[in-house]
C-alpha positions as CSV (number, residue, x, y, z in Angstrom):
1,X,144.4,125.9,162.9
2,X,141.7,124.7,160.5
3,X,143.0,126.6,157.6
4,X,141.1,125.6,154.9
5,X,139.4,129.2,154.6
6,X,142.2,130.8,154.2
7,X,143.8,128.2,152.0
8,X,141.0,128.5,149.4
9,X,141.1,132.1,149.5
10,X,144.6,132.1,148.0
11,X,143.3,129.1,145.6
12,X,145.4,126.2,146.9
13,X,144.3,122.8,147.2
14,X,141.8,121.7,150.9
15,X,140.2,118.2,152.1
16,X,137.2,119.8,151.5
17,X,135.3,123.4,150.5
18,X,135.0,125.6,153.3
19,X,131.8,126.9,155.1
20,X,130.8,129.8,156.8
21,X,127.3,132.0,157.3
22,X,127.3,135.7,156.7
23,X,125.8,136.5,160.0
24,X,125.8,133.3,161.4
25,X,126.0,135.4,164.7
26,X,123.1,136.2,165.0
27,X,118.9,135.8,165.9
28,X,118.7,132.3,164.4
29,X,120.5,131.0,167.6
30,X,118.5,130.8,170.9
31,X,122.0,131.4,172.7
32,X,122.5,134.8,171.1
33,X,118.7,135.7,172.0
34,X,119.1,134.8,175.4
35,X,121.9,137.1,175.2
36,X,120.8,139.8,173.1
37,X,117.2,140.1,175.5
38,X,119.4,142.1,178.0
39,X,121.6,144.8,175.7
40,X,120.7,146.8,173.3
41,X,122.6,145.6,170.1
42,X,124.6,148.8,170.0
43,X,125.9,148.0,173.1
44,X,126.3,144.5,172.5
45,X,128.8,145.4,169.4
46,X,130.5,147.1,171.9
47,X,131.0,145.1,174.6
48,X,134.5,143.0,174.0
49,X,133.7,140.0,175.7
50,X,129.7,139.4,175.0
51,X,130.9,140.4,171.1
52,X,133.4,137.4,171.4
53,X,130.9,135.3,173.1
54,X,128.4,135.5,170.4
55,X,130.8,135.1,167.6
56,X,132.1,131.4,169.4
57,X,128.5,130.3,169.5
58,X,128.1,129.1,165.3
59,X,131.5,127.4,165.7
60,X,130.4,125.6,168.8
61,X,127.0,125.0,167.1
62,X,127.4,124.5,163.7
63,X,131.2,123.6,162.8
64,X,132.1,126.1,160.6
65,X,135.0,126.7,159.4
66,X,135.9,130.2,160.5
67,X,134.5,133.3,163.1
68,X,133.2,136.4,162.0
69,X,133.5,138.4,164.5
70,X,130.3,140.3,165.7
71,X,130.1,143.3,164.8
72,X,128.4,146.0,162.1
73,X,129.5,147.4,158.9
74,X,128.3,151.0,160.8
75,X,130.0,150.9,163.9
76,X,133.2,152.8,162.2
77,X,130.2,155.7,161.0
78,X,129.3,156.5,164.2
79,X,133.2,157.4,165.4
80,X,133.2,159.7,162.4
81,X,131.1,161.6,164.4
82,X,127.1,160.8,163.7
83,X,124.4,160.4,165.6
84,X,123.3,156.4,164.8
85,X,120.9,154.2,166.0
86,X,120.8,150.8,165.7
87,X,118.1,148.7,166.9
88,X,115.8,145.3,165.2
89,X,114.5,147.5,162.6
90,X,117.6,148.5,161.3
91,X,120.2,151.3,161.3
92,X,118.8,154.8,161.7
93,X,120.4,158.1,161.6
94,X,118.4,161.0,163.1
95,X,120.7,163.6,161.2
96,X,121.2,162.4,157.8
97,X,123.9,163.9,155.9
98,X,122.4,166.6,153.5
99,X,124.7,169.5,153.0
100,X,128.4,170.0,152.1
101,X,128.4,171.1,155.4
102,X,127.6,168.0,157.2
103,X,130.1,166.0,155.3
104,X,132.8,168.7,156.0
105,X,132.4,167.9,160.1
106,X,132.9,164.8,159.4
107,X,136.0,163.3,161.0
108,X,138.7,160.7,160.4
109,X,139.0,159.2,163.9
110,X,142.1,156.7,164.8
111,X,141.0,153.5,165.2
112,X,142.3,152.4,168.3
113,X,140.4,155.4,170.1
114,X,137.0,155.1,168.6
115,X,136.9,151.6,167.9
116,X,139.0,149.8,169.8
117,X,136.6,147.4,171.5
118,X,136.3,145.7,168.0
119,X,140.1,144.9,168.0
120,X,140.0,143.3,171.7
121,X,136.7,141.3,171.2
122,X,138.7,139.9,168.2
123,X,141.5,138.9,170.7
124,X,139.3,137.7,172.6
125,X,137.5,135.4,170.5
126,X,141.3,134.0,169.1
127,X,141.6,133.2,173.0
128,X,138.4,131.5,173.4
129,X,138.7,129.7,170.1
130,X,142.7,128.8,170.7
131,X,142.8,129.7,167.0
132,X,141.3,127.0,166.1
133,X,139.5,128.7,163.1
134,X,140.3,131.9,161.3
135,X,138.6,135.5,162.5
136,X,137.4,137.1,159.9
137,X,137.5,140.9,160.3
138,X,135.4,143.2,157.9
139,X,134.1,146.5,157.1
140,X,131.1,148.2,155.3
141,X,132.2,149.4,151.4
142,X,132.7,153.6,151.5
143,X,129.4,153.6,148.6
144,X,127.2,151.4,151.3
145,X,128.3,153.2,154.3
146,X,128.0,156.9,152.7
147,X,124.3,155.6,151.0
148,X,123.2,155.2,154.7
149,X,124.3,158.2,155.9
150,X,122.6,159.9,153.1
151,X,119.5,158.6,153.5
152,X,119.3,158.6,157.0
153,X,118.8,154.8,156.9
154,X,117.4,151.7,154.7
155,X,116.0,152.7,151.6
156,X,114.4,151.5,148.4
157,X,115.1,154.0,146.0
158,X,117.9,155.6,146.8
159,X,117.1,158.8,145.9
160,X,118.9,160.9,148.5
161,X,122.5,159.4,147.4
162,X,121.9,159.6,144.2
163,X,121.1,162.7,143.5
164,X,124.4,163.6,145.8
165,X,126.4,161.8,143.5
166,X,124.9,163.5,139.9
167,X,123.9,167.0,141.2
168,X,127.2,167.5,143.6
169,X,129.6,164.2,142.5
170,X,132.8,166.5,143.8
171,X,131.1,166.6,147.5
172,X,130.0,162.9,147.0
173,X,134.0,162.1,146.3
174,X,134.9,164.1,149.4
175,X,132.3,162.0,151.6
176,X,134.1,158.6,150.1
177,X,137.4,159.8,150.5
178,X,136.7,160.5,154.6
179,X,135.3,156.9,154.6
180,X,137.7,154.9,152.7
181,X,140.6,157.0,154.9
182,X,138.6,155.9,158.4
183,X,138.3,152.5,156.9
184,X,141.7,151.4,155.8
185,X,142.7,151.9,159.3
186,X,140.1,150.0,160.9
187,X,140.7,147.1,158.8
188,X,144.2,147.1,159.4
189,X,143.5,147.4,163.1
190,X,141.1,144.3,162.7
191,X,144.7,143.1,161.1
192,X,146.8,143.5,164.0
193,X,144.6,142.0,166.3
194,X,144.0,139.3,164.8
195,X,142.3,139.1,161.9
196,X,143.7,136.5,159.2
197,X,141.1,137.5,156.7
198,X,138.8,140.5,155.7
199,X,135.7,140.7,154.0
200,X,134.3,144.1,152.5
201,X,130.5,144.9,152.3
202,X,129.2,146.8,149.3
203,X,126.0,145.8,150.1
204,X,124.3,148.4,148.1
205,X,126.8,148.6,145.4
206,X,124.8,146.8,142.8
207,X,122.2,149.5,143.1
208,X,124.3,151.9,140.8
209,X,124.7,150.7,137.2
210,X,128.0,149.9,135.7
211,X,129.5,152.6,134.4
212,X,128.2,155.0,138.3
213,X,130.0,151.8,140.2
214,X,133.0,152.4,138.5
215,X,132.5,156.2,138.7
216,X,132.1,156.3,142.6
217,X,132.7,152.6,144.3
218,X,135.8,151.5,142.3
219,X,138.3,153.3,143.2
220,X,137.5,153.5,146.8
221,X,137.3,149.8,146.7
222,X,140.6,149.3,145.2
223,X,142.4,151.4,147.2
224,X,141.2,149.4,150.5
225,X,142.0,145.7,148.6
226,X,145.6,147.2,147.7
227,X,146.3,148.4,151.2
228,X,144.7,145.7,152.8
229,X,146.6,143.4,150.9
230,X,149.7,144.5,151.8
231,X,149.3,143.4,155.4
232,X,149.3,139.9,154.1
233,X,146.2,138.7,154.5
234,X,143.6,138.0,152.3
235,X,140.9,139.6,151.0
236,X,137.1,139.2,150.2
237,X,134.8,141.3,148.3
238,X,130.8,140.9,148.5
239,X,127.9,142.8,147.0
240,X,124.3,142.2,146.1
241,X,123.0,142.3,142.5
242,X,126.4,142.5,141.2
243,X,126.7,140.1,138.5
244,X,126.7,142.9,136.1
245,X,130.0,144.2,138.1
246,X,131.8,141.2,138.4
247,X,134.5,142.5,135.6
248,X,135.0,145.4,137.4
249,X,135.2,143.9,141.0
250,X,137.8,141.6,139.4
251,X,140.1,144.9,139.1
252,X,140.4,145.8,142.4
253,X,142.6,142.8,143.1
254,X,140.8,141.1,146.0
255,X,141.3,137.4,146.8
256,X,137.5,136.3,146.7
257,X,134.5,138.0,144.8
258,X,131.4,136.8,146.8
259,X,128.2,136.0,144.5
260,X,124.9,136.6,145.7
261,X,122.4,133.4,144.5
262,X,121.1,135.1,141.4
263,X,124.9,134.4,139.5
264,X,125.1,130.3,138.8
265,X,128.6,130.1,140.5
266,X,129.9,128.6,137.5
267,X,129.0,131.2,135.5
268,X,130.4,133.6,138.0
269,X,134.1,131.6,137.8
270,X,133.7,132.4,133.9
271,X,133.3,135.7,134.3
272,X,136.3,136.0,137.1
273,X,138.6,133.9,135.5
274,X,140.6,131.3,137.6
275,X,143.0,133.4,139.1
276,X,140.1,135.1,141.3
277,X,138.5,132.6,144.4
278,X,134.7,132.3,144.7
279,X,131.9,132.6,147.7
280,X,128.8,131.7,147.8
281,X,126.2,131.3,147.2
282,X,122.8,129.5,148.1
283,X,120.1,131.2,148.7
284,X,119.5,132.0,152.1
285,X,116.0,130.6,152.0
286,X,117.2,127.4,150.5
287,X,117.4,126.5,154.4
288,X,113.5,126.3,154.7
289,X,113.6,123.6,151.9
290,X,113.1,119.9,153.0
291,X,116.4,118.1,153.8
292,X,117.0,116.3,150.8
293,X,116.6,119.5,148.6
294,X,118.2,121.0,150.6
295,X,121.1,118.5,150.0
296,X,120.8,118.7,146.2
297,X,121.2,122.4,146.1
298,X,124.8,122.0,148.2
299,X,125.4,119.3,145.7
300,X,124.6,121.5,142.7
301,X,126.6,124.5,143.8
302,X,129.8,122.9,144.7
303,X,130.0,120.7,141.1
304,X,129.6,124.0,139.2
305,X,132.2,125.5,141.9
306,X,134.7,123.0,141.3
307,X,136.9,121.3,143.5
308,X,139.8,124.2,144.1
309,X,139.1,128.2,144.9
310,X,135.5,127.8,146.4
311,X,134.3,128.9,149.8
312,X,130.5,127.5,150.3
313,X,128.5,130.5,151.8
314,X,125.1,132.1,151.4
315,X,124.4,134.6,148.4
316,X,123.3,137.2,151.6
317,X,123.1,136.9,155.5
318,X,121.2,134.1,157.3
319,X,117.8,135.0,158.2
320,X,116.0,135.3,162.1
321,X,113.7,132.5,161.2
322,X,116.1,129.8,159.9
323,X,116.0,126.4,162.2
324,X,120.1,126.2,163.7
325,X,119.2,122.6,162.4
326,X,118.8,123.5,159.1
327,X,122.1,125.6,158.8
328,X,124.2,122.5,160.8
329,X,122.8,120.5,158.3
330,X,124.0,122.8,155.6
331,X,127.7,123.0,157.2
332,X,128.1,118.9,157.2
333,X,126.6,118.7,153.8
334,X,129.4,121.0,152.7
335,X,131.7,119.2,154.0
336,X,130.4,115.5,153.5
337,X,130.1,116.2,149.4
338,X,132.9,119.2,149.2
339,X,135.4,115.8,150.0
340,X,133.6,113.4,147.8
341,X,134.2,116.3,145.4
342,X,137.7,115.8,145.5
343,X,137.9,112.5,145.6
344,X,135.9,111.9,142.4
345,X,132.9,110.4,144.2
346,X,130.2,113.3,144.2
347,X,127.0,111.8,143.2
């Protein structure tokens, strides 16, 4: 296996930095559009051996140096037992939960039974890869997850969570606990099947300031790095606007703290100290820049990463416009100047 990945994540020494693409699976290819014109995406995340297909087509394409496997951070929601909708425009959820009530029917559903298609398309995609690269299993954060339920989808203010977490923070602490109790499992069945790696989502997280984040995400956070950890494998942690938390995602143990592209990654690596890996974290569209910019931004990140405890990733997922070109050129410029790097001869 190409185990650079998962070598970095525990901070020992590679040929070169490791690449991958938050959802490099995805619209940018022409093979997961031919695809995706004939299923709905819901049923594409749940479909073992389409979901398998689409996460082999990056490696194929682009070389990267491990699988996510296709999937999204709401699929465990829905076996909690709410309506969702997932479609181009984004998750939606008809019934939002508004009452104490709603959250109460909530269940905690075994994995196995109500997502068990994400475990086999993860066995299948070992199968199809030989394990040639790590599968990287992953889950939404129990603040991200909850903040859609809440508002019944997207938002820009966030007002519906919000005010769930100041006017009834006991009912919001029951929602998290439901969540972080569904999600531990899943993980750990993404663990069993295959999965040499997690990442968590707490995509939202840096919309709540410091001292909320540690209030309400924290714990639930550290609770699923500790357990998670204990299975052996490794564990990443990403969030957007987060620099202002990066002290406080340093406590909850995980492997790799993933920065979004407003955090210099060398800044970032002060802030974490060197005991903590790094991802990230060019700006996704850094890929629409002409080549040779595009080269000196790669360049720029990985001196300021340093040649030990880096994984080269965007600061957020790939976007449906981006050329494939443009991201294969990223992947062999990562690995090109993340060797040079090493070998004292990065220009």
């Amino acid at each position: 296996m190409n185990d650079r990945l998962l070598r970095t994540a525990r901070r020992q020494p590679t040929d070169t930095t490791p690449v991958w693409l938050m959802r490099q699976a995805g619209r940018y290819l022409p093979e997961y559009r031919a695809i995706r014109g004939n299923i709905a995406f819901l049923d594409l995340c749940k479909n073992p051996d389409l979901a398998a297909e689409v996460t082999v087509q990056p490696i194929t394409r682009l070389g990267v140096d491990a699988a996510i496997i296709f999937s999204d951070i709401l699929i465990p929601v829905e076996a909690m037992g709410i309506h969702l909708e997932l479609g181009d425009k984004g998750p939606h959820f008809p019934d939002p939960l508004r009452t104490p009530a709603d959250i109460d029917k909530l269940g905690v559903p075994d994995p196995v039974e109500g997502t068990g298609f994400v475990a086999e398309a993860i066995r299948r995609t070992r199968k199809a890869l030989n394990d040639s690269v790590p599968v990287i299993g992953f889950a939404g954060a129990p603040f991200t997850l909850a903040a859609y339920m809440v508002e019944g989808g997207g938002s820009k203010s966030y007002i519906q969570i919000k005010r769930l977490l100041f006017e009834q923070p006991e009912v919001a602490h029951r929602l998290f606990q439901k969540l972080t109790d569904t999600l531990i499992p899943y993980l750990k069945m993404q663990v069993e099947a295959g999965a040499s790696i997690v990442q968590i989502f707490d995509s939202w997280g840096g919309e709540l300031s410091p001292w909320d984040f540690e209030r309400f995400s924290l714990p639930y956070l550290t609770r699923m790095v500790t357990e998670l950890k204990a299975t052996g494998v490794p564990v990443i942690l990403f969030g957007v606007n987060m620099t202002p938390h990066l002290p406080l995602l340093k406590r909850t143990g995980a492997d790799v703290i993933g920065l979004d592209w407003r955090c210099p990654v060398d800044e970032g690596r002060r802030i974490l100290g060197p005991d903590v890996a790094t991802q990230g974290n060019l700006d996704p569209l850094h890929l629409f820049l002409p080549r040779e910019e595009l080269d000196g931004r790669v360049k720029d990140i990985l001196r300021r990463a340093g040649p030990t405890g880096h994984i080269f990733n965007l600061g957020h997922g790939i976007l449906p416009p981006t050329d494939p070109e443009a991201a294969k050129f990223l992947v062999e410029a990562v690995h090109k100047h993340g060797a040079a790097l090493r070998q004292g001869t990065l220009g």
